[in-house]
N, C-alpha and C positions, 0 to 999 in steps of 0.2 A: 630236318631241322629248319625247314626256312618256314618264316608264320613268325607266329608275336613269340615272341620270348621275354626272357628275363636278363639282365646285367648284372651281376655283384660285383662290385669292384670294392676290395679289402685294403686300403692304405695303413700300412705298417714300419713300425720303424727297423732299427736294428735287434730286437727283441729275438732270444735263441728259443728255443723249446729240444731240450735235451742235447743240447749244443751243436743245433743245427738253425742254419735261418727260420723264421717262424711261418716265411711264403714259401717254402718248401713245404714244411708240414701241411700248408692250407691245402697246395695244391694234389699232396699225396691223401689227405682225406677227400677233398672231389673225386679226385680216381677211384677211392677204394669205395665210395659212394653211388658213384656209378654216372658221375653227372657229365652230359656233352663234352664239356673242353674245358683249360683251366690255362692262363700264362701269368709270369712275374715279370713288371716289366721294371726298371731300376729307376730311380730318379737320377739325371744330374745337377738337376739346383731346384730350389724351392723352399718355401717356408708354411711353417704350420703354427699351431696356438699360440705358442713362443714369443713368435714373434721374430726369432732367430733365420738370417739365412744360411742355407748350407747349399755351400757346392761340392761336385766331382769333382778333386783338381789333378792334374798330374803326377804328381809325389803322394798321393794319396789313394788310396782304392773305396776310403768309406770314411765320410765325414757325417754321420749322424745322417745322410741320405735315407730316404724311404723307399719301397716300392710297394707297386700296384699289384695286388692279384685279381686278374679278373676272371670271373666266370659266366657261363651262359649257358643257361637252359629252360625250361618250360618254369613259371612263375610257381606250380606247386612243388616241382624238386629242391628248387631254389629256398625257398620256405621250409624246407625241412630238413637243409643242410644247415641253417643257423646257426643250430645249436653247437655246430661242430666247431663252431668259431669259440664256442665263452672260455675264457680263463687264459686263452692261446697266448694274449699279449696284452701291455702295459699302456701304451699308449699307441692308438690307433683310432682308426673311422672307416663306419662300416656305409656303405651306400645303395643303393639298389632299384634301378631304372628299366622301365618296360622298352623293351628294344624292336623290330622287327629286321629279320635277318632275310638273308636269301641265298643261295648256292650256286656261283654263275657254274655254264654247262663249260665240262673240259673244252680246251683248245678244238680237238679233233670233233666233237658235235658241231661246234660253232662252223667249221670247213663246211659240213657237207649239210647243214643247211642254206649257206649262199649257195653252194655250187651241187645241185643237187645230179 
């Protein structure tokens, strides 16, 4: 996995798909796709077309907050999981940036290269 890759990162609202969040489903069509890695990460404040801000507040667990689904793998899987996004949701944005990734070596490589 380390070399050029791909980014998608899927900003989504609160939008269900069979009455489950819609960045669950994203993330469960990557897997059943076959693609590297997939996470949701949650907003706690921000604003979008709107214009509107919304926060995380305390007595709250979901104010019209959004979350990020990001993916990452080689720029042609990437491209051919698109599709698997149309229809998904209502309001969202789709993005998609060439990345270069790397894999640092476990803890215990990194030992017995200093102390050979």
């Amino acid at each position: 996995m380390a070399g050029q890759m791909m980014r998608l990162t899927v900003f989504v609202g609160e939008d269900l798909w069979h009455h489950k969040p819609v960045a669950h489903e994203i993330v469960r069509r990557a897997h059943d796709c076959g693609l590297a890695g997939a996470t949701v990460l949650r907003g706690v404040a921000g604003f979008g077309a709107g214009s509107r801000i919304h926060t995380l507040g305390i007595l709250s667990l979901s104010d019209g907050m959004a979350s990020m689904v990001i993916v990452i793998d080689t720029e042609e899987r990437v491209r051919e999981f698109l599709p698997q996004l149309d229809g998904l949701f209502v309001d969202g944005l789709v993005t998609l940036d060439p990345v270069e990734t790397m894999v640092p070596a476990p803890p215990e490589q990194q030992r017995r290269k200093r102390h050979p």
